[in-house]
C-alpha positions, 0 to 999 in steps of 0.5 A: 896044022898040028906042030906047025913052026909058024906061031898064029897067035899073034896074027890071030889077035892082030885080026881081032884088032883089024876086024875092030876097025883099028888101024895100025897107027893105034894098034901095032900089027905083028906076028910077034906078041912083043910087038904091042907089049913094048910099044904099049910098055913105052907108051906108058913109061913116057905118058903118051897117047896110046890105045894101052898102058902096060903094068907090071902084075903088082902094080895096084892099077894092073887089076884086068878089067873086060877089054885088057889083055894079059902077057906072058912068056914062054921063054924058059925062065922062072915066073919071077925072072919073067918079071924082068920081060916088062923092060925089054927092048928087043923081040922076045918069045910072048903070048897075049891074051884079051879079057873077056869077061870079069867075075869076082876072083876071075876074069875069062881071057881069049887067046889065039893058037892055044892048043892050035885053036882059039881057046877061052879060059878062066883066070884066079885073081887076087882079092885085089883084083890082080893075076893070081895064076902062075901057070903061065908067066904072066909079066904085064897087063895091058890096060885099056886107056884110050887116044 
């Protein structure tokens, strides 16, 4: 349903997690994007064990490869003030997306109620492999890292 005030998004990806056989002890099912972001933010910050690391956009390590997932906000705050979303505590407006494919200077992200569908798009990177795009306020890359 079009202009619907329920945001699917992040149930949408939480079923791609499901139906992958995770459970939630790995993956942290929510309506909220944020959800995952901090708790794979803090996974990161104190060196646990955890499904993703979360980096911040310049870090070297931050270039997405297939099986990451891009994030952003849609608060409306400007692309560097964005960048302060990486250390928030609490529940924020956020969208993710998962990498699907990799290319030199691209990668093809997935994403669930863009555009009331589940959408796939093509995303610039730097020559060092980082988000270059700034459509979006992209904050964090979450990178694969295992259990």
């Amino acid at each position: 349903m079009q202009n619907d005030h329920y945001f699917w998004s992040a149930v949408g990806i939480s079923a791609i997690f499901a139906r992958a056989g995770f459970k939630s002890p790995d993956f942290p099912f929510s309506q909220s994007h944020s959800t995952w972001i901090r708790r794979f933010v803090k996974a990161r910050k104190q060196n646990l064990p955890a499904l993703y690391h979360a980096y911040r956009l310049n870090e070297a390590q931050a270039a997405p490869d297939v099986g990451d997932m891009v994030g952003y906000t849609y608060a409306s705050v400007s692309f560097d003030e964005a960048q302060s979303y990486f250390d928030k505590t609490g529940s924020y407006p956020s969208h993710t997306d998962i990498v699907v494919a990799k290319r030199p200077n691209e990668i093809d992200v997935i994403g669930a109620n863009v555009l009331d569908s589940v959408t796939r798009k093509t995303l610039p990177l730097t020559s060092a492999g980082l988000m270059k795009d700034k459509t979006h306020k992209w904050f964090v890359v979450l990178k694969r890292h295992g259990l």
